[in-house]
MARBA-3410 file (N, C-alpha, C, O; in Angstrom, 1 decimal):
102
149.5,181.9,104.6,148.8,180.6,104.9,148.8,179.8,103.6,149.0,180.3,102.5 ~ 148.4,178.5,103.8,149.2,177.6,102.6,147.7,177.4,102.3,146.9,177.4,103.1 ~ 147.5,177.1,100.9,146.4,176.8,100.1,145.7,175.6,101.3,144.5,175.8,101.6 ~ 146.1,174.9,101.7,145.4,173.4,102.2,145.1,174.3,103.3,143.9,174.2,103.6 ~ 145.9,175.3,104.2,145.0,175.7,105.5,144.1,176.6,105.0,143.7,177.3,105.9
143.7,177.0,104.0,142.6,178.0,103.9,141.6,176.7,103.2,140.4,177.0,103.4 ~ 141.7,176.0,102.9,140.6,174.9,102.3,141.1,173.5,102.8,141.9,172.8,102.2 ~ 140.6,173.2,103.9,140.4,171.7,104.7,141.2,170.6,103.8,141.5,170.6,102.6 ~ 141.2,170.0,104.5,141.5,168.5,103.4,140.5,168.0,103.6,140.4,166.8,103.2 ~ 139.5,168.4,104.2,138.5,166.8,103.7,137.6,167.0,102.4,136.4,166.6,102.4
138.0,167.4,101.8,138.1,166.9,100.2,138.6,165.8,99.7,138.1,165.3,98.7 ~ 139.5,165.4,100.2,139.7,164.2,100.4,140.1,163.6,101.8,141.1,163.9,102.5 ~ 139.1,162.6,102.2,138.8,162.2,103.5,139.8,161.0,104.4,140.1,160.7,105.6 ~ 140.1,160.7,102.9,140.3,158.9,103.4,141.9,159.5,102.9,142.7,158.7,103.5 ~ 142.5,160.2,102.4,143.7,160.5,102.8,144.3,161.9,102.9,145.2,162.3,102.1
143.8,163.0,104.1,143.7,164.0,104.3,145.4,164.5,104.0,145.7,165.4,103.3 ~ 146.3,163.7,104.5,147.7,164.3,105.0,148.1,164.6,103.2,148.6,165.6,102.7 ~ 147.8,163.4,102.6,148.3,163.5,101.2,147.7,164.9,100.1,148.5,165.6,99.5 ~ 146.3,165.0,100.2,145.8,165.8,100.1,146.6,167.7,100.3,146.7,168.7,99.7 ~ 146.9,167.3,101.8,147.0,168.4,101.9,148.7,168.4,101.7,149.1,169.3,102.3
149.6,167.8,101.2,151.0,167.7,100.8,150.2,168.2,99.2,150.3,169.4,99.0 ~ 149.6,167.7,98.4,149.5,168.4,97.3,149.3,169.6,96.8,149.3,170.2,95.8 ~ 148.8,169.6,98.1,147.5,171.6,98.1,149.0,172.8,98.0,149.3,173.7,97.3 ~ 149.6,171.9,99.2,150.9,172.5,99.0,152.3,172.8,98.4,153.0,173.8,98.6 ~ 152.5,171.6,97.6,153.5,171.9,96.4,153.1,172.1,95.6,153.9,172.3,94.6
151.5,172.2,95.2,151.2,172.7,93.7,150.2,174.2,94.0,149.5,174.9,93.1 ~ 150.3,174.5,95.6,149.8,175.9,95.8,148.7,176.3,95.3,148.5,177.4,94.9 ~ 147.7,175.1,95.3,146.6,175.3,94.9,146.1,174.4,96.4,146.7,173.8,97.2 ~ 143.9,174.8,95.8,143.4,174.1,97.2,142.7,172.6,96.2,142.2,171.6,96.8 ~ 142.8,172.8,94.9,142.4,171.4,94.2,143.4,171.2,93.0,143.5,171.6,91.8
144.5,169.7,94.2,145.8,169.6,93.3,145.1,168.6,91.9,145.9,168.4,91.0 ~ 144.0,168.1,91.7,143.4,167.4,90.8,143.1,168.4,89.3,143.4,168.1,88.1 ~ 142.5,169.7,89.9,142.2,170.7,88.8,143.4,171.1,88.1,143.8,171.1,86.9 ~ 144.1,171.6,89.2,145.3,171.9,88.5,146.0,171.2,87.7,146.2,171.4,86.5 ~ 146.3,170.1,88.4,147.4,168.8,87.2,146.5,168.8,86.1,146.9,168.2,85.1
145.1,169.2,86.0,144.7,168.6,84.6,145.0,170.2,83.7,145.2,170.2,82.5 ~ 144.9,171.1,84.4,145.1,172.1,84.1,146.4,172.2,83.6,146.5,172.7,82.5 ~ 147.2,171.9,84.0,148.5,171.9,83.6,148.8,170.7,82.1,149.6,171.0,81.2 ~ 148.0,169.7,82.1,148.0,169.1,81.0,147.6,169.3,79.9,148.1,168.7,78.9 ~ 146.3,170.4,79.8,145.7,171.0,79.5,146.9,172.2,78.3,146.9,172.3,77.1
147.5,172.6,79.1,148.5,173.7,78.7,149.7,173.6,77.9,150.3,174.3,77.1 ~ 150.0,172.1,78.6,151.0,171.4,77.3,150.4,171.1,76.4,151.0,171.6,75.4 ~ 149.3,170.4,76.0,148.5,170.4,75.2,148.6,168.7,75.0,148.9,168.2,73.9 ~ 148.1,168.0,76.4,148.5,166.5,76.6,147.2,166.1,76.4,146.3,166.9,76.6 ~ 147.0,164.8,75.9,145.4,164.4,75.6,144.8,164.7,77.4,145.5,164.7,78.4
143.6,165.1,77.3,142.8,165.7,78.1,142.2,163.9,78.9,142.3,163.8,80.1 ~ 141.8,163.1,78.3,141.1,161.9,78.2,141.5,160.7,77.6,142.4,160.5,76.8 ~ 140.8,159.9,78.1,141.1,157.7,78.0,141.3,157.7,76.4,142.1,157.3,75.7 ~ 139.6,158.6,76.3,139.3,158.4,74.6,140.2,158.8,73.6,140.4,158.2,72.5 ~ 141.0,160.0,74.0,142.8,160.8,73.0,143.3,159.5,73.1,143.5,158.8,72.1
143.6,159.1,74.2,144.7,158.0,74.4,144.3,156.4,73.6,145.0,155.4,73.6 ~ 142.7,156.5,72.8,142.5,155.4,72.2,141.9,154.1,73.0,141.7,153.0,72.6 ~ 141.7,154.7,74.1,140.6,153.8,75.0,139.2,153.7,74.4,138.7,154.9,74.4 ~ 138.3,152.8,73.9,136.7,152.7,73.4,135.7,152.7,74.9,135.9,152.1,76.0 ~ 134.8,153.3,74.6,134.1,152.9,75.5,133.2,151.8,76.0,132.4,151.8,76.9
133.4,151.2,75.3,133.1,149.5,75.2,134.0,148.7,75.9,133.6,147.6,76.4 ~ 135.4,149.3,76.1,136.2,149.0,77.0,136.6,149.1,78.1,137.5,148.5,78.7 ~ 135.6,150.3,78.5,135.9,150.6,80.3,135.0,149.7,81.3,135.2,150.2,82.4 ~ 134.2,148.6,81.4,134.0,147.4,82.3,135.2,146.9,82.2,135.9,147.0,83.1 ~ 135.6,146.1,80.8,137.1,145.2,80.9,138.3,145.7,81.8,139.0,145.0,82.5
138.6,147.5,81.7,139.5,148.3,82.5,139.0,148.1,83.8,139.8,147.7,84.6 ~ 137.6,148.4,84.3,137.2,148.4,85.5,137.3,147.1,86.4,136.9,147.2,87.5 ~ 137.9,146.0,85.8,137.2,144.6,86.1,138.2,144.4,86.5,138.2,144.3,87.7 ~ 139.5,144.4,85.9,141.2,144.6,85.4,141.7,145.2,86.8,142.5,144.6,87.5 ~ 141.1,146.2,86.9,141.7,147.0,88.3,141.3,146.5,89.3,142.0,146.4,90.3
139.6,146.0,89.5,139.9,145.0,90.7,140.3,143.9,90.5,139.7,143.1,91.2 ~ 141.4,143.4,89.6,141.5,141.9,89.8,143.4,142.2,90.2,144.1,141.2,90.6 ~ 143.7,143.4,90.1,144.7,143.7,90.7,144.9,144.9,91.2,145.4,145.8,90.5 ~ 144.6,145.0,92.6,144.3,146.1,93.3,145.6,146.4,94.3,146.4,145.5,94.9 ~ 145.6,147.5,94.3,147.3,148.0,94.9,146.6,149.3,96.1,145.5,149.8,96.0
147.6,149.5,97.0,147.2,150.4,97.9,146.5,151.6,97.4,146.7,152.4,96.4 ~ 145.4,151.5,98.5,144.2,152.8,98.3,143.7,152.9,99.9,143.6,152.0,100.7 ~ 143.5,154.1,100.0,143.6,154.5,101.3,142.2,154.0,102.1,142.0,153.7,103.3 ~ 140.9,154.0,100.7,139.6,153.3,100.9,139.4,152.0,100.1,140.2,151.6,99.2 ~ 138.6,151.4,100.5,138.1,149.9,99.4,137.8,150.6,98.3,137.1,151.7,98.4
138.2,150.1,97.5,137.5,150.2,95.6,136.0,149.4,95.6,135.6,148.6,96.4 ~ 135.6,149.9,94.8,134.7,149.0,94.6,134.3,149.0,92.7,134.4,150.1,92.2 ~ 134.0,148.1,92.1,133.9,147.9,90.6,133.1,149.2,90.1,133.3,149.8,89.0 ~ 131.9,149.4,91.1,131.4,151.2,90.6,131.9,152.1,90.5,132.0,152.7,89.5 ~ 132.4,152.4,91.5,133.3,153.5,91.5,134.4,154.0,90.8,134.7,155.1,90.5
135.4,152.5,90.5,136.5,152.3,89.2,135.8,153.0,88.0,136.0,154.0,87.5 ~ 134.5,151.8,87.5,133.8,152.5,86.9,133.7,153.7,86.4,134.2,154.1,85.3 ~ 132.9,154.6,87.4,132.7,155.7,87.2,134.0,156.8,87.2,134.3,158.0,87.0 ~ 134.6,155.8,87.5,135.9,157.1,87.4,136.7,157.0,85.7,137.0,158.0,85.0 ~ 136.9,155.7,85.3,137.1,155.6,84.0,136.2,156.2,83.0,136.5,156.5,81.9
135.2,156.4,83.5,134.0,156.6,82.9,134.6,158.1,82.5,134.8,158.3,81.3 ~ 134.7,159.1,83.7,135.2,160.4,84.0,136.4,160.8,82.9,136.3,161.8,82.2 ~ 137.4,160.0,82.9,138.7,160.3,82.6,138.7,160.1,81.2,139.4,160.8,80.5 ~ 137.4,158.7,80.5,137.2,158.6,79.0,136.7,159.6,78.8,137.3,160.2,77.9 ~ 135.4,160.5,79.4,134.9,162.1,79.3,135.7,162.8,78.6,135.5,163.5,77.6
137.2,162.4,79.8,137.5,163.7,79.7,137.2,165.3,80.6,137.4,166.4,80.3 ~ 136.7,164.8,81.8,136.0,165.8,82.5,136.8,166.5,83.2,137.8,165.8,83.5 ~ 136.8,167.6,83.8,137.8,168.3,84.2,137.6,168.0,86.0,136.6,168.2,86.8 ~ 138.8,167.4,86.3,138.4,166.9,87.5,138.7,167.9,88.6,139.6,168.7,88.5 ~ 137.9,167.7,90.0,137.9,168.6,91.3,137.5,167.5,92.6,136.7,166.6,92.6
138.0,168.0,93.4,138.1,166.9,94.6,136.8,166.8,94.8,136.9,165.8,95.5 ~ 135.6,167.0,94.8,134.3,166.4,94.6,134.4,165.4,93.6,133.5,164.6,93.9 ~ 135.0,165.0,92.6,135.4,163.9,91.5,135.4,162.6,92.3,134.5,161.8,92.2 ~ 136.4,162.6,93.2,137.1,161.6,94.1,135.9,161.3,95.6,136.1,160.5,96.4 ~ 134.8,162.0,95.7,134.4,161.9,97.0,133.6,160.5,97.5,133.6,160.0,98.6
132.9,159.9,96.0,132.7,158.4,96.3,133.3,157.6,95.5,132.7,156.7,94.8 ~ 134.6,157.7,95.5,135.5,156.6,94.6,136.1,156.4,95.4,137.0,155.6,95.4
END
């Protein structure tokens, strides 16, 4: 049985089918942990902040993405951009609970 049929996709709700296409070529039930996990291992900056992003700068990033917004399966909204930049300047190790109000 394939990682996605032993753990649902509604981990991610608003686009189940995709979800569960990742569960399955990366043979895990959270393709988010892994990919970081895997960047993790090459030893790729973990975070916004490695990459030289300030955090004085994530409203300007957050503002930026809604002023050019591209297919998403739900509405964005400026918080949730937010908080997700927020996440990724962290540095936090992400799991499909990450994505559930973004």
């Amino acid at each position: 049985q394939s990682p996605a049929g032993r753990f649902p996709p509604a981990h991610l709700p608003a686009a189940p089918a995709a979800h569960e296409r990742l569960c399955r070529a990366l043979d895990t039930p959270e393709p988010a942990t892994s990919l970081y996990e895997l960047g993790r291992s090459l030893h790729a900056p973990a975070s916004l902040k490695a990459l030289g992003l300030r955090a004085a700068d994530i409203p300007t990033a957050a503002a930026a993405a809604m002023q050019a917004p591209y297919y998403n399966p739900r509405p964005l909204s400026y918080e949730a951009v937010h908080r997700l930049l927020t996440s990724a300047f962290d540095g936090m190790r992400p799991d499909s609970r990450t994505f559930e109000s973004v």
